[in-house]
C-alpha positions in Angstrom: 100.3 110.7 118.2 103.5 108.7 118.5 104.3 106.9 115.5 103.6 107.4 111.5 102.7 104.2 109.3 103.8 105.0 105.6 101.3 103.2 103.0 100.9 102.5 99.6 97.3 102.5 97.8 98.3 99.5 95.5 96.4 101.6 92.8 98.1 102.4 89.0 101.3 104.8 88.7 100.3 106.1 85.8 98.1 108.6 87.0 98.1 112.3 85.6 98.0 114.4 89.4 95.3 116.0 87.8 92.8 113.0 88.0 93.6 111.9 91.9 90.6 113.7 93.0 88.8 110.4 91.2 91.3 108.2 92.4 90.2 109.3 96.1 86.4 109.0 95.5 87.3 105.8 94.2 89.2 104.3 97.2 86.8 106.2 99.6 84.1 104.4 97.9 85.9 100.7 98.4 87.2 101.2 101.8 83.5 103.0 103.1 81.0 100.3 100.8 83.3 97.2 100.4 85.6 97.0 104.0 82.5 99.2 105.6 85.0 101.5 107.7 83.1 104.4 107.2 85.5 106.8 106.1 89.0 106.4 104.1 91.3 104.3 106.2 94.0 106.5 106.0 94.5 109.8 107.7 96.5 111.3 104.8 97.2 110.6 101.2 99.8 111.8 99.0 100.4 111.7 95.2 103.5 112.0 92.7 103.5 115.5 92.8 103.8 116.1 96.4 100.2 117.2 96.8 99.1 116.1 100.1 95.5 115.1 101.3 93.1 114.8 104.4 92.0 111.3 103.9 90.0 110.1 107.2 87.6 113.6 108.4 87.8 115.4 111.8 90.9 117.5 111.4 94.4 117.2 110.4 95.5 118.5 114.0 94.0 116.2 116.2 94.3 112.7 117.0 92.1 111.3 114.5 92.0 107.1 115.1 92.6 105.5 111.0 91.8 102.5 110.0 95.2 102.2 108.8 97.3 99.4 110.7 95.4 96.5 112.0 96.4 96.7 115.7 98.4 99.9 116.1 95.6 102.5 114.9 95.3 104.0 118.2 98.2 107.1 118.8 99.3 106.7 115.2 98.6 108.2 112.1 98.7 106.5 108.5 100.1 107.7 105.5 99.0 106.7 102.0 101.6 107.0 98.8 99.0 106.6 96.0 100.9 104.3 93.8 101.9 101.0 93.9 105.7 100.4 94.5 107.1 97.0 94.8 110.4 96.2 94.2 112.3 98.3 91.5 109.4 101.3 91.2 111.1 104.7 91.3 109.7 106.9 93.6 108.9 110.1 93.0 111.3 112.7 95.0 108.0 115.1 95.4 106.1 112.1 97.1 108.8 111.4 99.4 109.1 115.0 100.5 105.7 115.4 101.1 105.7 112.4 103.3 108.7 113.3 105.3 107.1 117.0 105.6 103.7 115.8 106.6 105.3 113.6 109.1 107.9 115.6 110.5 104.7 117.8 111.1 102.5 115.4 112.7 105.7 113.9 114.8 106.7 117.4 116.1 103.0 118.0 117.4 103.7 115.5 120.2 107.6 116.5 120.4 108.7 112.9 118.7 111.7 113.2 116.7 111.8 111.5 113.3 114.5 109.1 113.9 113.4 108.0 117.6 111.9 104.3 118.5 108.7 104.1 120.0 107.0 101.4 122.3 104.0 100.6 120.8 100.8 98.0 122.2 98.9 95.7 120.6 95.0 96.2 120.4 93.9 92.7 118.7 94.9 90.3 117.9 95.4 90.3 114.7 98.5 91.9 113.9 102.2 90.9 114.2 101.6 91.1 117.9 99.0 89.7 120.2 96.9 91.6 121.9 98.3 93.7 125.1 101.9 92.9 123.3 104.1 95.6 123.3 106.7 96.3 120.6 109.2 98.8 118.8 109.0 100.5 116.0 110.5 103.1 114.3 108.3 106.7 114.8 108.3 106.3 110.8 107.6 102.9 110.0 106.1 100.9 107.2 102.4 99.1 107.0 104.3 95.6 107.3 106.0 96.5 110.4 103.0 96.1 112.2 100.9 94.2 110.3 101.8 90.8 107.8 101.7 92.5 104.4 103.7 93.9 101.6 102.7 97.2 101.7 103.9 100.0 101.1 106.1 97.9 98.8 109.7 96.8 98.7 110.4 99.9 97.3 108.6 102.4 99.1 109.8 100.8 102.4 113.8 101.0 101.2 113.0 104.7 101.2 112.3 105.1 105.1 115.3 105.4 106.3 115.9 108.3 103.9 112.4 109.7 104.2 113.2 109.5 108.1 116.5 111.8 107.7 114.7 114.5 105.8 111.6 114.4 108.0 114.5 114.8 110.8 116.1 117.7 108.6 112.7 119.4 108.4 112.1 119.1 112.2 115.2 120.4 112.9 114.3 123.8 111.7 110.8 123.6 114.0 110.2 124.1 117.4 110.0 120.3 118.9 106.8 120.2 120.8 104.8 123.6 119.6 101.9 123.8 118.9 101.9 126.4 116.1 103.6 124.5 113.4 102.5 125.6 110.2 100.9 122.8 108.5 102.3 121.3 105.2 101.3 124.3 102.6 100.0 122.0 100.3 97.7 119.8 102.7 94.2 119.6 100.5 91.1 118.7 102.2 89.9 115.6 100.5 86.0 116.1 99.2 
């Protein structure tokens, strides 16, 4: 896994953290029955609080191939702020953390630090790239990098470059490329 792609679910903010159990079953139930992908597209989700979730099944460890970024799925992993933040939407500090931790995490399995550029290629041809393309991005980067969208949100995506430095901060305390690092405390399994 070389690179992170930071979502957003485009669902209500409004949610009491409580209640995103249903909020999951929901999406799972849109992205399995209505796009047919047969799991959750994304590999993790995370809500206000800070409460991270396994999204797509077979092990938050391994290399497990989302559905995530439309071209760039393969080596990546995606995650989902549930929320919808577009331009002027706050966002949570507990989210952000989260997301920084979870990546920093995921990153540091493969030794890639937060803040480093990756060369990544094109499956298909239907993302910002052509297929067999190969292009730069950011080891944290946002949905639209990749792929022509607005997600995760004007607002969301401002926050990368901070959500980078404290995934970089985090790292910085864990060994680079071991393979014992402790997995984000409050990583849920999604059922």
């Amino acid at each position: 896994m070389t690179a992170v792609f930071i979502h957003h679910t485009d669902t209500p903010n409004g949610y009491d953290c409580a209640d995103v159990p249903r909020t999951l079953r929901n999406l799972y139930t849109g992205q399995t029955r209505d796009q047919r992908w047969g799991d959750l597209g994304y590999n993790f989700l995370v809500d206000k609080c800070g409460t991270i979730y396994e999204g797509r099944a077979g092990g938050t460890d391994r290399p497990v191939v989302g559905s995530h970024t439309l071209g760039f799925n393969q080596g990546t992993t995606g995650i989902a702020a549930i929320g919808t933040f577009g331009r002027g939407t706050p966002v949570p500090a507990a989210m952000e953390h989260a997301i920084a931790a979870l990546a920093a995490w995921k990153l540091g399995l493969n030794g890639i630090h937060p803040t480093d550029k990756v060369q990544l290629t094109s499956t298909n041809d239907k993302s910002r790239y052509t297929k067999g393309a190969s292009a730069e991005f950011d080891a944290i980067s946002g949905h639209r990098d990749g792929y022509a969208t607005n997600c995760p949100g004007d607002a969301l995506f401002a926050r990368l470059p901070a959500i980078r430095k404290i995934a970089a901060g985090l790292q910085g305390r864990l060994p680079r490329a071991s393979s014992d690092v402790a997995l984000p405390a409050n990583l849920r399994n999604l059922q």
